[in-house]
N, C-alpha and C positions, 0 to 999 in steps of 0.2 A: 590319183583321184583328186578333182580340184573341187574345192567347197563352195556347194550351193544353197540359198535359203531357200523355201517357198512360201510364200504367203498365200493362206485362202481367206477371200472375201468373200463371203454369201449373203444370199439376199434374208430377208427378215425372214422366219420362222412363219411359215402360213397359219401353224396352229398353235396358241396361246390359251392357255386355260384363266379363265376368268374368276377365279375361285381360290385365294392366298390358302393355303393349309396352313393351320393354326397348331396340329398334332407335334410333339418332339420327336423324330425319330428317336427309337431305342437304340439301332444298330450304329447311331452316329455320336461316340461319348463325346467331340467335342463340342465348344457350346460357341455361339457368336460372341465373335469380343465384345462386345457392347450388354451384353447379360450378365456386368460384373467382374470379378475375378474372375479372368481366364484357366483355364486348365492345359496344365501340361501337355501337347499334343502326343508325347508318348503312352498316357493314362490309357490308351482303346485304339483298337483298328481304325485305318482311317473309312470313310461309306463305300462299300462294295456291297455287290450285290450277293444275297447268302441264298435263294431259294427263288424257284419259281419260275420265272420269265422262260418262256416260249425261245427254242434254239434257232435261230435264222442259220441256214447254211449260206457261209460262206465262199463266193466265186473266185475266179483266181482273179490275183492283180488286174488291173486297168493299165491300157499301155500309154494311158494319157500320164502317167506320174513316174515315167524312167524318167532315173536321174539323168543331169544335162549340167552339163560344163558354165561356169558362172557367164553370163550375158551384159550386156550394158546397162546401167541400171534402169529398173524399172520395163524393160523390155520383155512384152507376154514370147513364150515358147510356140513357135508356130507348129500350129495344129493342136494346143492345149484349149481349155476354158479359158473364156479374156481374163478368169477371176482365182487364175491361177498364174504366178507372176514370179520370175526372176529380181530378188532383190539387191541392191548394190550394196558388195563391204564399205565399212570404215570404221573398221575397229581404231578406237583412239590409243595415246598412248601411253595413257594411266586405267586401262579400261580394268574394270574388276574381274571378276568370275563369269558374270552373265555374258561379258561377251569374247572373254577367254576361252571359255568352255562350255556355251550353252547357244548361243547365237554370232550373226555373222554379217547382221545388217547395221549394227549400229546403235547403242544404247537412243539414243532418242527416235530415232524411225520406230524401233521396237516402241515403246513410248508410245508416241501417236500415233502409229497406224496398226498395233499388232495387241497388245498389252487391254485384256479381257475384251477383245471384238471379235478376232480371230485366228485360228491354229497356223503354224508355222513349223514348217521343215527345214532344217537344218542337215546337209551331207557334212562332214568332215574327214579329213585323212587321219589324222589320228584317233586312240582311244581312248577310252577313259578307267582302263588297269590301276591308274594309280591312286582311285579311289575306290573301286571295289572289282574283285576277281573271282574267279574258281574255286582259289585257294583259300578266300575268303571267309566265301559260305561252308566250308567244308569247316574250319575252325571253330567258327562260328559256334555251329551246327552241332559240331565234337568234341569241344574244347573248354569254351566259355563257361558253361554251366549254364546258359542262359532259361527263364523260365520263361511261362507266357503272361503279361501276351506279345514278350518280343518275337513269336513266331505264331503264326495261326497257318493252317493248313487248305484249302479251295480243291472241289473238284465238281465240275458240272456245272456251276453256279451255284454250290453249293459249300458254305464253309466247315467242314469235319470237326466232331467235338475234341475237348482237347485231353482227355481219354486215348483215343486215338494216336498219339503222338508223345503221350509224356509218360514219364516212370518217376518212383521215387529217384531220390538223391543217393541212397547209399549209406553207409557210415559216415558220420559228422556232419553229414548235410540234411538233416530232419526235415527236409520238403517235401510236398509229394507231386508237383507238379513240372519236374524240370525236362528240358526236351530229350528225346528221347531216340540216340541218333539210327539206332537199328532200324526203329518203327518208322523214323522221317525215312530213311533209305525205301521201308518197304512201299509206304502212299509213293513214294516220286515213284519208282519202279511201276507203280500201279496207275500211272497218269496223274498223281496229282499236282496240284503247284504251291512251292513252297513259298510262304511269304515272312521273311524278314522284318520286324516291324523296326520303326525308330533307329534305326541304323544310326542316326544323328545323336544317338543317345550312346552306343555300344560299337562304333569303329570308328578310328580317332581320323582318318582321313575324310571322312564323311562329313564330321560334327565339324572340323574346319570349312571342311569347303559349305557346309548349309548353314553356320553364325556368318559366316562373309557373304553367303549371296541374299540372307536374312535382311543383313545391315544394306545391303544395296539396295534392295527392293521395300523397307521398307516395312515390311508383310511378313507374320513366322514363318518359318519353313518346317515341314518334315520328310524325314526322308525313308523309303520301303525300299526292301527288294523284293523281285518275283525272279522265282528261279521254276520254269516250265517244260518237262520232258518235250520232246518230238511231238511234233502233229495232235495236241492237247490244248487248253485253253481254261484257263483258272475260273473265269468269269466271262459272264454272257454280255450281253446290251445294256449300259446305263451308263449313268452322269453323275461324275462326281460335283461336291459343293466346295469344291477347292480347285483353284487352277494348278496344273501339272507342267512340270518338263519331263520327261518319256526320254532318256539317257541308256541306250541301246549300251552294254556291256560284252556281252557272247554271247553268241549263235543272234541267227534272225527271227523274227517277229511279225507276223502281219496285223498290221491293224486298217480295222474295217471304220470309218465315222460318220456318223451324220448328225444334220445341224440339229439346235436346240429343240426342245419342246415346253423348254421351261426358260426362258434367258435368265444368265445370274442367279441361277438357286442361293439361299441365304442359308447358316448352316442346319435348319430345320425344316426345310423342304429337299427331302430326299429324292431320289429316280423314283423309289416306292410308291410317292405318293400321286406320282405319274406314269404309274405301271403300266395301264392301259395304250399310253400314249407316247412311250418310249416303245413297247412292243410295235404300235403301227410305222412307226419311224421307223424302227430296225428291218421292217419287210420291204420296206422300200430302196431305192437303190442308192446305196453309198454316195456322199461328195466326196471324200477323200477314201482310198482303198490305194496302201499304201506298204511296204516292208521296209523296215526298219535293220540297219546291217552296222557294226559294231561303230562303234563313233559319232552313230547318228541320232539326231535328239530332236524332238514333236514337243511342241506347246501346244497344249489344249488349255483354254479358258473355259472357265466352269459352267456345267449345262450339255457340254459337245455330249452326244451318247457315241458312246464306242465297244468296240469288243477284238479282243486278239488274240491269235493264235500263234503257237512255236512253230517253224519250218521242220527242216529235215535234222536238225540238230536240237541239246536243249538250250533253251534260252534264257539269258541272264539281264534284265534291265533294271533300273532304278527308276523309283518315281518319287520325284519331288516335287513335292505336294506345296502349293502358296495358300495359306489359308488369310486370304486376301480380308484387309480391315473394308467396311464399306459405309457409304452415307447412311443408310440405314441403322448400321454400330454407333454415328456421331447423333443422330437424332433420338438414339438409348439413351445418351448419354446428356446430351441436351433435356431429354425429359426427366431425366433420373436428379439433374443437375436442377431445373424448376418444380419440383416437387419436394427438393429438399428445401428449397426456398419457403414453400407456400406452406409448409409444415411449421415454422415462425410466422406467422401470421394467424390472431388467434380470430380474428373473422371465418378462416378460411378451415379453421379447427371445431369451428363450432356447428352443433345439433340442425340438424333439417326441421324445419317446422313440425310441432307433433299433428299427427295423423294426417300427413303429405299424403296426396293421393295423384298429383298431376306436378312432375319436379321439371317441369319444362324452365320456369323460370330461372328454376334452383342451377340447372345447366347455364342456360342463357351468361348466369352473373358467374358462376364459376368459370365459363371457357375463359372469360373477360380475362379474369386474373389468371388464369393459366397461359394466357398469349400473353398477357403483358409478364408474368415472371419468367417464360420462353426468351423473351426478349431481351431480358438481364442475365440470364444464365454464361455461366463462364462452365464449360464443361472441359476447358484442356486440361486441367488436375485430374479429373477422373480418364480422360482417354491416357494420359503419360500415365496414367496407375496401370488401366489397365496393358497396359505395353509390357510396362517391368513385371509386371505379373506372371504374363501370357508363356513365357519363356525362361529358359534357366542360365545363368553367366559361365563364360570359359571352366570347365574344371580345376579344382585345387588341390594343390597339395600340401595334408595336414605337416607331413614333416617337416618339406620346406617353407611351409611357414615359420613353424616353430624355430627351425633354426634360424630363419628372418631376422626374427624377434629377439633371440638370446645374441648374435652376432651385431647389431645394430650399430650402426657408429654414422660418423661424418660422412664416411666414403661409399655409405651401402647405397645403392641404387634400387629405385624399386617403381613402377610403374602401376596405373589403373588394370583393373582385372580386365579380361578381355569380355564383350558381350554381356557390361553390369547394366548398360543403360543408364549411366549416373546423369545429375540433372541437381544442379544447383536451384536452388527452392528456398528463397529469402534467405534464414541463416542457419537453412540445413542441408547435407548433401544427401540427396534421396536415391537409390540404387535398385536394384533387384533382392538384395540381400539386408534390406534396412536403411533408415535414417540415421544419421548421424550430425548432431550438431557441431556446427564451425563459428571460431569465434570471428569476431570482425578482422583482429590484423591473422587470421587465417585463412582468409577470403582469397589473398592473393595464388597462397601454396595451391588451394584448392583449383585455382582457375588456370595455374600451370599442368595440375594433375589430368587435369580435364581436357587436354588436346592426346593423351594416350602413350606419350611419349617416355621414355625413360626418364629419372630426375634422380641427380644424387641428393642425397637426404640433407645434406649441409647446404643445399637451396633450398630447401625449405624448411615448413615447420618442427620440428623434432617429435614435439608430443603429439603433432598430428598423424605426423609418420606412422607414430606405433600404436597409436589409436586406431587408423584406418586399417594397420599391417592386422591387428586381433581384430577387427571386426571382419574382416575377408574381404574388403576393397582394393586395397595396394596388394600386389606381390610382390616377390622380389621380380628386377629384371629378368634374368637367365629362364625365367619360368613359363 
């Protein structure tokens, strides 16, 4: 099988709701980065649909989307949509993850003509076992202990309570909500679909490959798995507020799509609140209707509605989730950044006329000083905050630190933690994991520390060494 991308372009959305929803979705715990301290994407499910929506049956495949042997670039498939397109490889040759193992066009074409406009297929010949399997979820599943909400359960469109699914722990394990692997056996047996949360959190092949494609993109990642019996479907028609890669694992998958109803949802406008309007979408006929077979991986940008079902086997995918930063997040953060301003300013602090009855003016002079302190606002400290927040750094290990620390000498080697997001910040070094001040002739150790690289400890500072080794910055190298 030779690897082909597809790019679909479509035309603008004909229906646009004129009307921003102000409501928080309940069902979506995460929040926009720009509302502050981020929250850990593994806190909650990512937005799927739990209830309700109306079933569209499903036709079979369209013969306009068999796969087809790579073409010249840029060359439409005759007899396809002009807006259905063969795209040309160039994978370079320091390329990362994204286009090692997700794409096939080429980090910057992805870029500018693919990257939140529109979805993209990718065929590949090989698969992707080496980050999640079979044997996986059955571990997982039976092994871990894991509790929820590392698993929640779908059937119908519908998400099962987590009753359903869990039992105590047992002897020495005083919880009472741990999975429960009899009960998952009996739901899958029963059609349901199993969903894996946070993977990125709990399988170490995962957590690597979603802090790399993290750090490529820019944007946090998280990662699910859906594991779906035969001719079932976890989830109906909607849109999530995150853009996806769709990383086919076993068995196949159809998936049904059509364009937005909402472009760019932000992460408080849910499908929910365009229930109406995703349903009429959904009756209509598909632009992409498409199956998905092991190695093969769909980008959807946030807004696509879609719905899929398992073929004749069950089916095993990943969805890695982009919970994309957006202009919307900098202008939080721009306003959050001139508000702290105009908060020193005691004009701006003081009482409204007593018994104001028409504050037109009262506006008038406030917007003044609110564009003009817009205008001076430096909001990159609060966006790098919210960054190092948003996410958690490479896992550590308490022993091998310890023994870091009590071994320490001239020869030890020890490198920056992986995925701390350090960031030198006048004369402190600010992380994911805390501040730490550096003195002036430690300015330099730190700006070595800071390319990632291994460093034996007799190149640099010594007390800085075992300063950053207890605070959880350095590890050793081998770690």
């Amino acid at each position: 099988m030779q690897s082909a991308s597809r790019a679909f372009t479509m035309a603008a959305p004909t229906e646009v709701p004129t009307e921003v929803p102000t409501a928080v979705a309940t069902a979506a715990p995460m929040v926009e980065p720009t509302a502050g301290p981020m929250v850990e994407p593994t806190a909650g499910p990512m937005v799927e649909p739990t209830a309700g929506l109306m079933e569209v049956p499903m036709a079979e495949p369209t013969a306009g989307l068999m796969e087809v042997p790579m073409a010249e670039p840029t060359e439409a498939v005759e007899g396809e949509d002009s807006s259905y397109r063969i795209r040309d490889s160039g994978v370079e040759a320091d390329a990362g993850v994204l286009e090692t193992r997700l794409i096939d066009i080429g980090r910057e074409k992805f870029a500018s003509e693919i990257w939140g406009r529109a979805p993209l297929l990718t065929r590949r010949a090989g698969t992707f076992t080496d980050l999640f399997s079979v044997e996986a979820v059955d571990e997982l599943i039976s092994r871990r202990g894991l509790r929820t909400p590392f698993l929640r359960v779908a059937k119908d469109g519908t998400t099962l309570p987590d009753s359903s699914f869990t039992s105590p722990g047992g002897v020495g394990a005083t919880i009472s909500d741990q999975l429960d692997d009899t009960m998952l056996w009996r739901n899958l047996a029963d059609g349901a679909t199993l969903v894996l949360q946070a993977l990125h959190r709990t399988w170490e092949p995962i957590s690597q490959f979603g802090t790399a494609l993290s750090d490529e993109l820019g944007h946090p990642v998280q990662v699910n798995a859906y594991i779906t019996p035969p001719r079932n479907q976890g989830f109906r028609h909607h849109y999530d507020v995150h853009d996806v890669f769709v990383v086919q694992i076993e068995g196949t998958k159809r998936w049904v799509i059509h364009e937005p109803v909402h472009p760019a949802p932000l992460r408080n406008q849910p499908w929910t609140d365009h229930r109406a309007a995703v349903a009429r979408a959904a009756a209509e006929p598909a632009c992409i209707d498409t199956v998905l077979e092991p190695g093969d991986c769909l980008y959807l940008p946030r807004g696509w509605i879609h719905a899929a079902e398992a073929r004749g086997e069950i089916s095993i995918h990943l969805t890695v989730g982009v919970h994309t930063w957006t202009r919307h997040a900098l202008a939080e953060h721009l306003t959050r950044a001139a508000l702290a301003a105009l908060g020193d300013d005691p004009e701006m602090r003081g009482a409204l006329p007593m018994g104001i009855d028409d504050p037109d003016d009262e506006i008038t002079a406030v917007r003044e000083h609110l564009i003009a302190a817009l205008a001076e606002a430096d909001a990159t400290s609060l966006f790098h905050r919210a960054r190092r927040e948003q996410a958690r750094p490479a896992p550590l290990g308490p022993l091998a630190q310890f023994a870091a620390i009590h071994d320490l000498g001239p020869d030890t080697t020890v490198k920056l933690r992986s995925a701390l997001y350090a960031r030198l910040e006048g004369s402190h070094l600010v992380t994911r994991v805390g501040r730490v001040a550096v003195a002036d002739d430690e300015t330099p150790s730190v700006t070595r520390l800071l390319d990632g690289e291994p460093h034996p400890t007799k190149t640099l500072a010594t007390d800085l060494v075992e300063r950053l080794l207890r605070a959880g910055i350095l590890v050793p190298a081998e770690q």
